[in-house]
N, C-alpha and C positions, 0 to 999 in steps of 0.2 A: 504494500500500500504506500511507504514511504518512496518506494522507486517511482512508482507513478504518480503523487504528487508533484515530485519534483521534476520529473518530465513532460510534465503536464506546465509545472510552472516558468520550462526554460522556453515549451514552445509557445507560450503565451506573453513572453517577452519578445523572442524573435521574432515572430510572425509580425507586430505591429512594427519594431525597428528594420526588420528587410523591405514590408510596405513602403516605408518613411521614407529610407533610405531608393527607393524603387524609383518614386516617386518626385525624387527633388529635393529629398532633406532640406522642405520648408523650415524655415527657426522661427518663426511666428506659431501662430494659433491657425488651428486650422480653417478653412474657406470652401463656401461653399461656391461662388460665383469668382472667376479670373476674369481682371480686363485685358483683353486685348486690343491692340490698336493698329487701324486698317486705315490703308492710304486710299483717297476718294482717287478713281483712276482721271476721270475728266478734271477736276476741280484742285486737285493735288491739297486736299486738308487733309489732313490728318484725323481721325474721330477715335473714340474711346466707345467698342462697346463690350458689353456683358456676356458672358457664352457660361452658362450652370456647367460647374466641373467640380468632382471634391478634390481639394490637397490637403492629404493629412498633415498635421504640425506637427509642434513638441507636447502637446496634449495629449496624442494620440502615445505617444510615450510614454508618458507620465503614466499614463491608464495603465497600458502593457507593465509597467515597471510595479505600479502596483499590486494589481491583479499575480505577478511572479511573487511580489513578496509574499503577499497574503498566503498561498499556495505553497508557498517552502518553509514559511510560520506553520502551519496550517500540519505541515506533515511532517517536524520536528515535535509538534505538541500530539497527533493523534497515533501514529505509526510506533510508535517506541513499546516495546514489550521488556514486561519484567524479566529479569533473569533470575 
């Protein structure tokens, strides 16, 4: 039981830091909307718009980072048998 808490808790770390990492390793909070910015072809302005895309952040870390701790707390305290 303690093997599989703690492998449970290393791949609940990594999964979200290879995502992050996948991703762009944003260092903000994460976004649900990116702007991008497209040049008018006839007019030559420049404009700012919106396109819905998740980037996950350093939140999305924090989580995973948690969630591992919790999970290796978690099977130091229940997994331990008397000897």
């Amino acid at each position: 039981m303690r093997i599989a808490l703690r492998l449970l808790a290393v791949i609940s770390f990594l999964g979200p830091a290879v995502w992050w990492v996948a991703d762009g390793a944003h260092p903000g909070w994460s976004k649900n909307t990116v702007a991008v910015h497209t040049l008018d072809e006839i007019t030559g302005i420049e404009q700012i718009t919106y396109e819905k895309r998740f980037v996950p952040g350093i939140d999305t870390l924090a989580f995973g980072l948690a969630v591992a701790v919790g999970l290796s707390g978690l099977s130091a305290i229940i997994g331990r048998r008397p000897r």
